[in-house]
N, C-alpha and C positions, 0 to 999 in steps of 0.2 A: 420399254418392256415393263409390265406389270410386277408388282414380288408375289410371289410364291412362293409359301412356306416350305420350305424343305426340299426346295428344287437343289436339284446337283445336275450341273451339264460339264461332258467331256467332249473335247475335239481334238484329231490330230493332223497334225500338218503334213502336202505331201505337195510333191511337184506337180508341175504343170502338166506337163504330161500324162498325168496320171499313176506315174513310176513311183514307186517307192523309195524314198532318199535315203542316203547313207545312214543318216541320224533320224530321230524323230523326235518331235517338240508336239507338248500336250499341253492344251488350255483347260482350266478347270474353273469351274464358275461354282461357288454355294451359297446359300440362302445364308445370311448373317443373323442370329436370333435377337439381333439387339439394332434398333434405328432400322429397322424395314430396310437391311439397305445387300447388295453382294459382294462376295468376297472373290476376289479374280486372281490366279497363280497360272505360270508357263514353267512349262519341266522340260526342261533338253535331256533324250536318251540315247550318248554315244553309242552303246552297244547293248550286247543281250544277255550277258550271266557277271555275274561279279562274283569275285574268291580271292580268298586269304588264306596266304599263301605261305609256308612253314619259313618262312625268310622273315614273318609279320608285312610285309609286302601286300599290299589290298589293290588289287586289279580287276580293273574291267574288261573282256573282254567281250569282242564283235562275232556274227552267226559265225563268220568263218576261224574262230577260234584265234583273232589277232588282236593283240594286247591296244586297247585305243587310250586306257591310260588307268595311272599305277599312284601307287603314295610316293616310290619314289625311284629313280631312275638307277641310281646305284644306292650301294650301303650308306648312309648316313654317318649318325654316332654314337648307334646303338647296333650292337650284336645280341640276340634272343637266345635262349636254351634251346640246343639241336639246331642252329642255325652253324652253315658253314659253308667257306668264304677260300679261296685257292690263291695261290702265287698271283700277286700283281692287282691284287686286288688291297683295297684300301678306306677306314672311318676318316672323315672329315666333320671337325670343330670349328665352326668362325668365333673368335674372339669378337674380332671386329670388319673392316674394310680391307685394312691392312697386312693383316694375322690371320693364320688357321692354324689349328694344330693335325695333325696328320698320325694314324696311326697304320702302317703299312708291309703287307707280307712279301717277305723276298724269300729269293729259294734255299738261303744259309741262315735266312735272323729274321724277329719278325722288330719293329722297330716302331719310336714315336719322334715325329717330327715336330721343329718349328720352323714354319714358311712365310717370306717375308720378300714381296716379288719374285728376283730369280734367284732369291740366296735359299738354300734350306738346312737348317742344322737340325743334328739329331741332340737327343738330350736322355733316352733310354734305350736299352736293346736287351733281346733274350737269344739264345743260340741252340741249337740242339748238341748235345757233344759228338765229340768223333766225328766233326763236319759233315755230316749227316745233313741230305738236302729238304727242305719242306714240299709238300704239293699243296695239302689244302688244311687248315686248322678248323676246331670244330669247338663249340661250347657244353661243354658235359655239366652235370649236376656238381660233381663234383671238383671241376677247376676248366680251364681252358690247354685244350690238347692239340698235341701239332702230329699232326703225320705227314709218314715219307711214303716211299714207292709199293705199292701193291695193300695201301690204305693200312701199310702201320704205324702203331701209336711209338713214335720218337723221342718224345718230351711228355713232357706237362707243367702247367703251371697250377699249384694246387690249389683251391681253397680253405682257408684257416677257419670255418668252420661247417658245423654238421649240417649243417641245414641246405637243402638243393638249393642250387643256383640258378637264377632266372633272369640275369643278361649281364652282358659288358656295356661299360660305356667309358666313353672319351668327354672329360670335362671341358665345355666349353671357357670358362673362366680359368681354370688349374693349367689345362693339360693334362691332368694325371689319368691314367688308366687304372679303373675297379671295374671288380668283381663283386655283382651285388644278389644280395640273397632279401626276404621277404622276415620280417619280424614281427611273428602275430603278436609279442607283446607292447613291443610301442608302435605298431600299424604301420608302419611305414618299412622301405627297402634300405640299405646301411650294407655297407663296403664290408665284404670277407676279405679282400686282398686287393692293395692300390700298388701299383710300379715304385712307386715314388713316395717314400714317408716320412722326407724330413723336406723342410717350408722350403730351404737353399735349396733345395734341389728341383726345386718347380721352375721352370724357362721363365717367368716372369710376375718370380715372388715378388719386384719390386720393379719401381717404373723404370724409366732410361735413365742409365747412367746411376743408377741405384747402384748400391752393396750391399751382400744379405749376408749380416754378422753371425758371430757364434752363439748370440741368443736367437738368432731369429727375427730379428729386429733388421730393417733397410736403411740403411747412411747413406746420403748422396755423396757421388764422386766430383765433389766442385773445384774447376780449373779457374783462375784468374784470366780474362782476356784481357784484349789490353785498355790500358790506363788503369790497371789492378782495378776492371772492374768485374765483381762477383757474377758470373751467370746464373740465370735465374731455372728455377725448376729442375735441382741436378742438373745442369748445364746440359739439357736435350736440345741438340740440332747445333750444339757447336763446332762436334766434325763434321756435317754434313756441305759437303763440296769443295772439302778445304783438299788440294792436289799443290803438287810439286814442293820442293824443299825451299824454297823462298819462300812460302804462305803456309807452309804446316813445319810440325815435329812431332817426334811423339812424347809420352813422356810416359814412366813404368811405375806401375802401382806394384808393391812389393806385399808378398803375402796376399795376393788375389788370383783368383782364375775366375774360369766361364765353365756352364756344364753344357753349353750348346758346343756341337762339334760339326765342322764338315770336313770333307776330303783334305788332305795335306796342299794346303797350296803349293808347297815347297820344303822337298825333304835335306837334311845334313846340311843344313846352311845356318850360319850364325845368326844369333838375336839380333845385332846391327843393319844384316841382312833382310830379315823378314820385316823389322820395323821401317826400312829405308822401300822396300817393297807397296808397304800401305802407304808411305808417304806420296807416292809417285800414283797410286790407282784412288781416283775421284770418287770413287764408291768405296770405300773401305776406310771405316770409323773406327776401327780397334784390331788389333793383332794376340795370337797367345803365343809364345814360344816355347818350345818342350825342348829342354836342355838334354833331357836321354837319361837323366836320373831315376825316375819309375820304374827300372826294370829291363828298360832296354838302354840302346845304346845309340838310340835312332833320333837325332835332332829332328823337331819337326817344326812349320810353320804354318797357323791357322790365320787367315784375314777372315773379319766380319763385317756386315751390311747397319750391323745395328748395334750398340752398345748392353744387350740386356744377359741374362741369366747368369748376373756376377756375383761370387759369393767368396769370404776369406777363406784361406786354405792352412795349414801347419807349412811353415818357412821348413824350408829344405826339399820341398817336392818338386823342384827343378822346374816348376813353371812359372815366366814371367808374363805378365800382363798387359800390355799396353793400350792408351788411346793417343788419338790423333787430336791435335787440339792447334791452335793459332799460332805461327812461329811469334818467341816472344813472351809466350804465358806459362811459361815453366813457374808457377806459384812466384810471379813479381820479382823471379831474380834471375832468368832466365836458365835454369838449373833443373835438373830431372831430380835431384836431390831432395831440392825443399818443398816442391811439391809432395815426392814420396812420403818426407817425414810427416806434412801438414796431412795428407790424407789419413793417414794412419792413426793421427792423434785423435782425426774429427771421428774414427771409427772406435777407437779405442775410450773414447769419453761416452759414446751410447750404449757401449756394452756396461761400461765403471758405472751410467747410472742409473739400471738396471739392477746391476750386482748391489748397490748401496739400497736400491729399495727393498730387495729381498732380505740385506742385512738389517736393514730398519725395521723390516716387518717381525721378523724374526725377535732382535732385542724388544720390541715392543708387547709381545705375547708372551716375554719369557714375565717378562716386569708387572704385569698384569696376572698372570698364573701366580706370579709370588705373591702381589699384594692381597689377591685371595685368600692365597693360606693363610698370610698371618691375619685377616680377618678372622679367620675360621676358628683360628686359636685362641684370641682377646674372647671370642664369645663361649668357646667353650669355657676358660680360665673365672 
């Protein structure tokens, strides 16, 4: 074929028959203004109108008004202003392969997950008062609102500042849930309101087998195996398949808990109980016990799949903490004891030198402000 400048050729594809197929695919040819030469593109058109959709949802639809495909199939991890979402629906976060974080409505609480195969612990929740049931929650300008039966507003969750709000989202790296609004003066969007505002309280401020101190700072939780040899990297993957009381024990970190929560594996049953429980299930790397001091009266026992969202707590709150670890590696003396003490020191030495930098910084500006002055004063004198 010859060039011709400025040629434009369209073709469309159809069956053999003559029939008009489901889709249509167009060939386009143009003249190229540059090397005599054409430029050739094929366009597949599943259907026939495309709309966006108050959901942010972008679909296409076919002559017969049937969706042939959309941005995305359910919610995501974003909720938009006047977008809204009923019981049983649910935001999904992947961290990773592993992890997702889940944000999820139910018909008593609306709730943020961490999912982890078949384990799921919660780590946030809101309630409507006077058990007051949800149907569908909705994104207002001003905060996120839950309503009940006959489309009333039951709750809300407000936002902390004046400015309209234009979506929710589920952090994929935090977990945290915000409320983000639009700030013409540094261009960008920034959090009216997050679930979650202190570091320990994020499901995986720190890696496995991490501690998230009272600065905010992660101390690994390191057990000796044996031949008192040191695990490496926070000792991740040293519970993992350890079953029966010949090859495991546990051992209790004093002054720790976890903010991930699932169901009660087992209620009114003692600590030796619940610890003797994960010993024995192949899947279960750590236990919490709630001794019934919080407020109620109710012993309870949590097993866990994973070792994370562990953070120190004020001694006296009746929660003991356990992990599962190698029979044998009680910290080289085979003692729930010396481990405890050893953990606590290694956590209590990153908080002390922290505390000493802030002291240092501190005496250091003070001594610097003074030797000013008395500059100040040789010169004036």
């Amino acid at each position: 074929m010859d060039y011709s400048v400025g040629f434009v050729g369209r073709a469309f594809l159809m069956e053999t028959d003559q029939m008009v197929p489901t889709f249509k695919a167009a060939l386009s040819v143009e003249a190229a203004a540059i090397d005599e030469k054409y430029s050739c593109s094929i366009e597949v058109f599943i259907g026939d109108r495309l709309k966006l959709l108050r959901t942010g949802n972008l679909v296409l639809f076919d002559a017969l008004n049937r969706i042939k495909w959309q941005s995305f199939s359910f919610p995501t991890d974003v909720m938009l202003w006047g977008q809204r979402h009923s019981v049983a629906t649910r935001l999904t976060s992947f961290t990773n392969s592993s992890l997702f974080f889940s944000f999820e409505i139910q018909p008593d609480k609306i709730v943020l997950y961490l999912n982890s195969g078949t384990w799921k612990y919660s780590y946030w929740e809101f309630s409507p008062s006077k058990n007051r049931n949800i149907t569908f929650i909705q994104l207002g300008s001003k905060g996120l609102e839950l309503f009940g039966e006959k489309h009333r507003k039951i709750a809300q969750i407000p936002s902390q500042r004046i400015e309209p709000l234009r979506f929710l989202a589920l952090g994929n790296k935090t977990g945290n849930l915000g409320l983000y609004y639009y700030s013409p003066n540094k261009g960008k969007f920034e959090a009216s309101f997050q679930a979650l505002n202190s570091t320990c309280d994020l499901p995986l401020a720190c890696k496995p087998y991490g501690v998230c101190t009272f600065s905010n700072a992660c101390s690994c939780i390191r057990v000796f195996a044996a031949k008192n040899e040191r695990s490496s990297d926070c000792g991740e993957g040293i519970s993992e398949g350890l079953c029966g009381r010949s090859k495991a024990e546990m051992i209790e970190l004093e002054g720790v808990s976890s903010v991930l929560r699932d169901e009660p594996k087992m209620t009114n049953v003692s600590k030796e109980v619940c610890a003797n429980l994960c010993i024995d299930d192949c899947k279960c790397v750590a236990a919490l016990h709630s001794s019934g001091k919080s407020g109620t009266n109710l012993q309870e026992c949590f097993h866990y799949g994973l070792v994370r969202g562990v953070k120190l707590v004020d001694k006296g709150s009746g929660l003991s903490y356990l992990i599962k670890v190698p029979k044998g590696s009680g910290g080289g003396h085979g003692t729930a004891t010396s481990v405890k003490k050893w953990v606590l020191v290694l956590v209590g030495v990153v908080d002390g030198l922290i505390l000493l930098l802030v002291l240092g910084g501190i005496l250091y500006y003070v001594i610097q402000k003074r030797r000013k002055n008395l500059l100040g004063t040789d010169n004036n004198n």
